[in-house]
Chimera marker file (.cmm) of the C-alpha trace (Angstrom):
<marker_set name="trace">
<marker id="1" x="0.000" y="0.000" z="0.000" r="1" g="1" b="0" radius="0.5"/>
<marker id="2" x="2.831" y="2.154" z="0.614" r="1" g="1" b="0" radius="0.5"/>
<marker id="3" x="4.564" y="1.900" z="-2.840" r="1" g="1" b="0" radius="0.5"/>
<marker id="4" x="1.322" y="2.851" z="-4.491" r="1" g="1" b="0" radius="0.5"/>
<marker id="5" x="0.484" y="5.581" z="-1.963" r="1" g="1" b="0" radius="0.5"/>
<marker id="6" x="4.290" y="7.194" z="-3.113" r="1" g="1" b="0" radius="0.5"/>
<marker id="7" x="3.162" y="6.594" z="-6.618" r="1" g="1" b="0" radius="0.5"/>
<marker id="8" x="0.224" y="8.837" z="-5.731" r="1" g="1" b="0" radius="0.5"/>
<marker id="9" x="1.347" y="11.262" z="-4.425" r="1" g="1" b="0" radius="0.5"/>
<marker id="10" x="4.428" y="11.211" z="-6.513" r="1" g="1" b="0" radius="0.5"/>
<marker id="11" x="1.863" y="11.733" z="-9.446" r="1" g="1" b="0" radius="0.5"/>
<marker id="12" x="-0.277" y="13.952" z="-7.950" r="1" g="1" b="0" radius="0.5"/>
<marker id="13" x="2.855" y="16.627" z="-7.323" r="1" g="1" b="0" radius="0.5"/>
<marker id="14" x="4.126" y="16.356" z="-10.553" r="1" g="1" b="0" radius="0.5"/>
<marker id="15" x="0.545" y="17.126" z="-11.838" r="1" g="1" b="0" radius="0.5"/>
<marker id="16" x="0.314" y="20.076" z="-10.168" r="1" g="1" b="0" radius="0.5"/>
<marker id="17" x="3.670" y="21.028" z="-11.016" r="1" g="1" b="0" radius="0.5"/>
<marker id="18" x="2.598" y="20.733" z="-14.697" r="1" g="1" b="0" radius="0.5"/>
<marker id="19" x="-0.709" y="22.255" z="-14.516" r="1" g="1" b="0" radius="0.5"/>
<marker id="20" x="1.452" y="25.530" z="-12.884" r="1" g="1" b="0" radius="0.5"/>
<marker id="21" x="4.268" y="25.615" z="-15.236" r="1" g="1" b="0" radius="0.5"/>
<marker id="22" x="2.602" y="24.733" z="-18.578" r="1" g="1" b="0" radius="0.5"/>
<marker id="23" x="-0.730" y="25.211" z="-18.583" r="1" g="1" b="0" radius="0.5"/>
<marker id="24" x="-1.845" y="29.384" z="-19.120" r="1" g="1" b="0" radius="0.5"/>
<marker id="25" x="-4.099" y="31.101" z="-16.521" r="1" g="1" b="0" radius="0.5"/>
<marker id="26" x="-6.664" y="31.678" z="-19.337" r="1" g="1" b="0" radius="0.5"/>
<marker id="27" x="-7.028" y="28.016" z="-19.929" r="1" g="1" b="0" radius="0.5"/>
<marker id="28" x="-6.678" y="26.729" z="-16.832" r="1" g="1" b="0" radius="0.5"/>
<marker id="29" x="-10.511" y="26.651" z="-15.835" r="1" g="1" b="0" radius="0.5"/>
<marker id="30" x="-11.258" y="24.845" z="-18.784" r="1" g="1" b="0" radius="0.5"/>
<marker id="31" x="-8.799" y="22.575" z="-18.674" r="1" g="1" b="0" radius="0.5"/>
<marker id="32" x="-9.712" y="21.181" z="-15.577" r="1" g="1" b="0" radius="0.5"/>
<marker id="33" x="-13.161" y="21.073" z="-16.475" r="1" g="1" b="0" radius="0.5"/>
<marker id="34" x="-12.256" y="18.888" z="-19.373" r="1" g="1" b="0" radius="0.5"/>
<marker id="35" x="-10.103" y="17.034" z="-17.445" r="1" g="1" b="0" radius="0.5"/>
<marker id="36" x="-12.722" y="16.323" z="-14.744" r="1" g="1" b="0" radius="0.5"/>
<marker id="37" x="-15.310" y="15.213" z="-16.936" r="1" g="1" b="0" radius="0.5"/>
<marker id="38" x="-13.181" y="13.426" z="-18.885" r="1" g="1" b="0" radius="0.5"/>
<marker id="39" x="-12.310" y="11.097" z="-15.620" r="1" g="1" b="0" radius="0.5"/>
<marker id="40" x="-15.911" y="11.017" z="-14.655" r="1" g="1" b="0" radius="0.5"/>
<marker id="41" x="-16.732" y="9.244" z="-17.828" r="1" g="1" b="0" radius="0.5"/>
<marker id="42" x="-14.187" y="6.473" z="-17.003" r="1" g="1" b="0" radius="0.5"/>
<marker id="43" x="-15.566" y="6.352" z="-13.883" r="1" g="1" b="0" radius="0.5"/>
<marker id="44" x="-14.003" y="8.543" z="-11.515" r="1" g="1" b="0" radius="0.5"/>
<marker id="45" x="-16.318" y="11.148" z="-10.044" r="1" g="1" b="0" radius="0.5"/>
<marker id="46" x="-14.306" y="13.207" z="-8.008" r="1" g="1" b="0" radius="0.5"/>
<marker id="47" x="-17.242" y="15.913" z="-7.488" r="1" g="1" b="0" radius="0.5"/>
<marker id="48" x="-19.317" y="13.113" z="-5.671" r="1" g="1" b="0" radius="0.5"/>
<marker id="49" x="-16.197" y="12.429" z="-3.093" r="1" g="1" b="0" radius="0.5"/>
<marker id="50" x="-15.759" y="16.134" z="-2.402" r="1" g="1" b="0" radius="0.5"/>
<marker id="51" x="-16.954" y="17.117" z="1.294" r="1" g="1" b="0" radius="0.5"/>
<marker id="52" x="-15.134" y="20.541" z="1.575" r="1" g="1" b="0" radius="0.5"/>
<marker id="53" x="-15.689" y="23.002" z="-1.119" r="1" g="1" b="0" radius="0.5"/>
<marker id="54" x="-12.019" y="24.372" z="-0.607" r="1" g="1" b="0" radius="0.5"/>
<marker id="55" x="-10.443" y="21.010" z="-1.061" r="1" g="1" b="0" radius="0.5"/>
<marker id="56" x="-8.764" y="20.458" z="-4.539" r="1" g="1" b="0" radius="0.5"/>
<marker id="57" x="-10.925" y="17.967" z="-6.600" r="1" g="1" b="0" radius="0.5"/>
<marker id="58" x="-7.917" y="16.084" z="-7.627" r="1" g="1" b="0" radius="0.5"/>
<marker id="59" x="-6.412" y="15.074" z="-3.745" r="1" g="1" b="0" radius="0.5"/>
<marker id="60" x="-9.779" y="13.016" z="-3.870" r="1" g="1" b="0" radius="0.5"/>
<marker id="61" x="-8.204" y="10.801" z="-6.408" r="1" g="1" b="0" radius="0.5"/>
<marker id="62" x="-7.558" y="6.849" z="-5.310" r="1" g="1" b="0" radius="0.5"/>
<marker id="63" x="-4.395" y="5.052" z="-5.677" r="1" g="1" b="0" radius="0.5"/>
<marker id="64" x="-6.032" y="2.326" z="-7.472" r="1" g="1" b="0" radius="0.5"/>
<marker id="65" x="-7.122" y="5.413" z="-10.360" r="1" g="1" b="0" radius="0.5"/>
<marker id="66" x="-3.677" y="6.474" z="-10.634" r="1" g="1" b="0" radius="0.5"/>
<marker id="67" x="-2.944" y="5.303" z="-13.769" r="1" g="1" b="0" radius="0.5"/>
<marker id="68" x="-6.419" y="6.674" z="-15.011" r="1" g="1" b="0" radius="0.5"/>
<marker id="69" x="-5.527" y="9.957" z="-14.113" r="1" g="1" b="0" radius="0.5"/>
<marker id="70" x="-2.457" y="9.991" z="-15.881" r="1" g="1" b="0" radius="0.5"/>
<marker id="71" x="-3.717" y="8.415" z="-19.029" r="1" g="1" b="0" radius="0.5"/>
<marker id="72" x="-6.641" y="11.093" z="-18.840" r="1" g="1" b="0" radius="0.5"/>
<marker id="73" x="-3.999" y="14.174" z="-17.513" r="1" g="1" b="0" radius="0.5"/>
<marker id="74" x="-1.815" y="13.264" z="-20.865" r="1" g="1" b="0" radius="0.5"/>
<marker id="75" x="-5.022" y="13.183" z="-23.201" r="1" g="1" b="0" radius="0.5"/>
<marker id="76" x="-6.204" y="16.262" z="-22.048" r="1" g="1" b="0" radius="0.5"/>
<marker id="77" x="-2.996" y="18.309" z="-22.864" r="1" g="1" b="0" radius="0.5"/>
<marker id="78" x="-2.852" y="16.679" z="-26.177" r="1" g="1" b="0" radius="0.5"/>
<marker id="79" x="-6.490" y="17.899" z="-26.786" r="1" g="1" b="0" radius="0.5"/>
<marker id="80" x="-4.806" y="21.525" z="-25.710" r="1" g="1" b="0" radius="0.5"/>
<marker id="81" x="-2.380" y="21.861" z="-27.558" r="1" g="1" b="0" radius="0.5"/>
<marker id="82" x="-0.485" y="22.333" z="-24.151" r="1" g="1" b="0" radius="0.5"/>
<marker id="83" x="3.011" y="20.891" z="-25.304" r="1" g="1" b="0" radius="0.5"/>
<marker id="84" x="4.745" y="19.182" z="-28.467" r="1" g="1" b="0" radius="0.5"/>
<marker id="85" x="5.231" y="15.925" z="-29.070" r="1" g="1" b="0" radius="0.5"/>
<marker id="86" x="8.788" y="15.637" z="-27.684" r="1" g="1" b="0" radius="0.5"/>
<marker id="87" x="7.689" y="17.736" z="-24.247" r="1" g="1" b="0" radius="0.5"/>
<marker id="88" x="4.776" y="15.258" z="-24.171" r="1" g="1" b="0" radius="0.5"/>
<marker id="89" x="7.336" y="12.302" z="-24.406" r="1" g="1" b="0" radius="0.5"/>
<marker id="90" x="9.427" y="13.699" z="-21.482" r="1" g="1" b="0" radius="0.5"/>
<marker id="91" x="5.954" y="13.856" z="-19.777" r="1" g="1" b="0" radius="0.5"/>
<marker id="92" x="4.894" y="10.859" z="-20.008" r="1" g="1" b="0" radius="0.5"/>
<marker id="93" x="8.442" y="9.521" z="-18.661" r="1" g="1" b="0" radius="0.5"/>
<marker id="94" x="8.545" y="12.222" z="-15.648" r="1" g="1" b="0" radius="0.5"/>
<marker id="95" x="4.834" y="11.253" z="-14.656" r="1" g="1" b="0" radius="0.5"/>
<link id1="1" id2="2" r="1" g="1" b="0" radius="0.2"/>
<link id1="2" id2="3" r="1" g="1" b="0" radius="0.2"/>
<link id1="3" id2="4" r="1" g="1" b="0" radius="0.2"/>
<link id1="4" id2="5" r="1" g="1" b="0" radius="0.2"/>
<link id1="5" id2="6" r="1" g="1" b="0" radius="0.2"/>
<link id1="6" id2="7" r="1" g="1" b="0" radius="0.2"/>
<link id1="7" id2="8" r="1" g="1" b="0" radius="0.2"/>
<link id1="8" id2="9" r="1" g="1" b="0" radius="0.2"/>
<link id1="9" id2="10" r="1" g="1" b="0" radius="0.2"/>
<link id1="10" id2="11" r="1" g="1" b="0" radius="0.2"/>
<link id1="11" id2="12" r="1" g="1" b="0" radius="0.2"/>
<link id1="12" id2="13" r="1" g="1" b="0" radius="0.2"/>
<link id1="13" id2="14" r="1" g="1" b="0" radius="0.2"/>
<link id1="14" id2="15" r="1" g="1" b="0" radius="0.2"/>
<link id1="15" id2="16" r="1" g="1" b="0" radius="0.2"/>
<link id1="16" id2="17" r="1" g="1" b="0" radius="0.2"/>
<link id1="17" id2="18" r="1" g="1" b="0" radius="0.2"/>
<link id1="18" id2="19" r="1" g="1" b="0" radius="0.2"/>
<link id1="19" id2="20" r="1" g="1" b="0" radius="0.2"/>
<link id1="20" id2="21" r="1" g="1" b="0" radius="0.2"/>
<link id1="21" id2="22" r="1" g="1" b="0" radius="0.2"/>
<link id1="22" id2="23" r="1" g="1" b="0" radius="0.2"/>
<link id1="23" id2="24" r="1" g="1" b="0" radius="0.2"/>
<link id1="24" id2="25" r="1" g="1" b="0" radius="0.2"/>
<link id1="25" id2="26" r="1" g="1" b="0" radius="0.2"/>
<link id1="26" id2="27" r="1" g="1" b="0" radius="0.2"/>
<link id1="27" id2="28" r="1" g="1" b="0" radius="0.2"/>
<link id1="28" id2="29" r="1" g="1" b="0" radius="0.2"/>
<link id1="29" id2="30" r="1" g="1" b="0" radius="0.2"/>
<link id1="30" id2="31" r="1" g="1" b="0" radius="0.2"/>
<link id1="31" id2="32" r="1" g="1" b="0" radius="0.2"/>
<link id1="32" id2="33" r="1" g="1" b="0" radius="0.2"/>
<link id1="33" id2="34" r="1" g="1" b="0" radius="0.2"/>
<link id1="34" id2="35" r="1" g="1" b="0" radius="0.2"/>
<link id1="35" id2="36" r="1" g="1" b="0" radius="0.2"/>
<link id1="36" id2="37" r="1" g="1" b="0" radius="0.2"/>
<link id1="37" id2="38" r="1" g="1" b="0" radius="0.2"/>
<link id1="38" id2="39" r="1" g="1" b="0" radius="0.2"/>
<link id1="39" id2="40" r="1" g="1" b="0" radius="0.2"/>
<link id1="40" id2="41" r="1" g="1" b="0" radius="0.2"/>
<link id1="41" id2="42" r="1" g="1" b="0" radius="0.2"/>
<link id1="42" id2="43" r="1" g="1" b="0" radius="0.2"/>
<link id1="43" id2="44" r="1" g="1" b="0" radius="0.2"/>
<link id1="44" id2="45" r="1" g="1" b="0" radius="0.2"/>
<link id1="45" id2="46" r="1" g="1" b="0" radius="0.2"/>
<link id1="46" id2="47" r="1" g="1" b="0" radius="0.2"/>
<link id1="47" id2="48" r="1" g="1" b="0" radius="0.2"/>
<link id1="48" id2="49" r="1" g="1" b="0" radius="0.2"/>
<link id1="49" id2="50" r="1" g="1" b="0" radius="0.2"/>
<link id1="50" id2="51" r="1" g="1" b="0" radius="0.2"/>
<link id1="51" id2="52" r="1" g="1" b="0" radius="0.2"/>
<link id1="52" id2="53" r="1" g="1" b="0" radius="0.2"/>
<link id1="53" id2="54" r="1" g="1" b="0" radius="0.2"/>
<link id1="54" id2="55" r="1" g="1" b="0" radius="0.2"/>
<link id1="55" id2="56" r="1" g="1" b="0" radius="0.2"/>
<link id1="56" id2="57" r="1" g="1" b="0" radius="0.2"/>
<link id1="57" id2="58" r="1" g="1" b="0" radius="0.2"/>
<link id1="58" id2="59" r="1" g="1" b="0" radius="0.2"/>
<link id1="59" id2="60" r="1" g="1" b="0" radius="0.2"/>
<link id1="60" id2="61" r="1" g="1" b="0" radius="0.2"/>
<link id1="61" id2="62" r="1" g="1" b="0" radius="0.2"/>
<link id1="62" id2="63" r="1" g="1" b="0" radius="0.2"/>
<link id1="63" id2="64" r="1" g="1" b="0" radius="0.2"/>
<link id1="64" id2="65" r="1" g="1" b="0" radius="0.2"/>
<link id1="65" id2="66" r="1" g="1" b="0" radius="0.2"/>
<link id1="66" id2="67" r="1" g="1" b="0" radius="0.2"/>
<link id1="67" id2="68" r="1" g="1" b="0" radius="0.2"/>
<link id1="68" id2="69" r="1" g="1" b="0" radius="0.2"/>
<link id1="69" id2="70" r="1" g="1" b="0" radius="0.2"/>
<link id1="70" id2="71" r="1" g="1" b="0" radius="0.2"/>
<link id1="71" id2="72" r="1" g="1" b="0" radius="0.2"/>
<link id1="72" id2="73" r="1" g="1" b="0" radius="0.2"/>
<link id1="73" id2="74" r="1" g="1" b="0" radius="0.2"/>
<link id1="74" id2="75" r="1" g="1" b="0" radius="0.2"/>
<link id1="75" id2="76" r="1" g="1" b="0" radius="0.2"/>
<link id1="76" id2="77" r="1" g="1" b="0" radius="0.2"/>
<link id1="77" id2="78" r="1" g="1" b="0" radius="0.2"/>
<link id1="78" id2="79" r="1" g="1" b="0" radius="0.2"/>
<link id1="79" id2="80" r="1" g="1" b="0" radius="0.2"/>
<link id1="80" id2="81" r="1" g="1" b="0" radius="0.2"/>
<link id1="81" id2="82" r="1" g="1" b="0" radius="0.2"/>
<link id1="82" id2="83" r="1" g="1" b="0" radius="0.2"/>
<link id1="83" id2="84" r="1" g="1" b="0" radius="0.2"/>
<link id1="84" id2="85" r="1" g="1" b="0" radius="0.2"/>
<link id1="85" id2="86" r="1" g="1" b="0" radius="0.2"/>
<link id1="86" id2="87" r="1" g="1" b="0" radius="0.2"/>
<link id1="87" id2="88" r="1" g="1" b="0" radius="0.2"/>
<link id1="88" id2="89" r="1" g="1" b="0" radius="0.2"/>
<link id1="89" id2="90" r="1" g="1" b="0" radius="0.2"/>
<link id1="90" id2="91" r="1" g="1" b="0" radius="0.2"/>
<link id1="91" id2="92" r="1" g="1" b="0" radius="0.2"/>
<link id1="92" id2="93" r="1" g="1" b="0" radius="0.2"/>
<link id1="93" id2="94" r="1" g="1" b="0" radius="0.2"/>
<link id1="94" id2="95" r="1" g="1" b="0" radius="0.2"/>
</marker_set>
């Protein structure tokens, strides 16, 4: 449990990291959005889980949807336009 607790919040981190660093203000609402509902329709409501309107809709995430999330995280920033190719390469190594 511990290994895949690291991997989460290992993930989750670097997520946030990227979502900071690549992602612009002006599409950051959006992006989310898309990136919510895309994880709903695989399964993952995170909006059902929330208790506390100030908590971040993504700490709500399981360990056993890890790899879910970063499947869906790497979609979404294709569907962007977020980074190239090569960035999205290092990405998908780094998360």
């Amino acid at each position: 449990m511990t290994i895949k607790n690291n991997k989460r919040e290992r993930t989750l981190n670097r997520i946030k990291e990227v979502l900071a660093e690549e992602v612009p203000k002006s599409k950051l609402l959006v992006f989310r959005r898309t990136l919510y509902s895309k994880l709903n329709s695989r399964g993952v409501n995170l909006y059902e889980r929330r208790m506390d309107k100030n908590q971040s809709l993504i700490s709500h995430i399981l360990d056993d949807e890890i790899d879910i999330l970063q499947t869906v995280f790497l979609e979404t920033l294709k569907d962007f336009n977020i980074v190239t190719k090569k960035q999205r390469e290092k990405l998908e190594k780094y998360i």
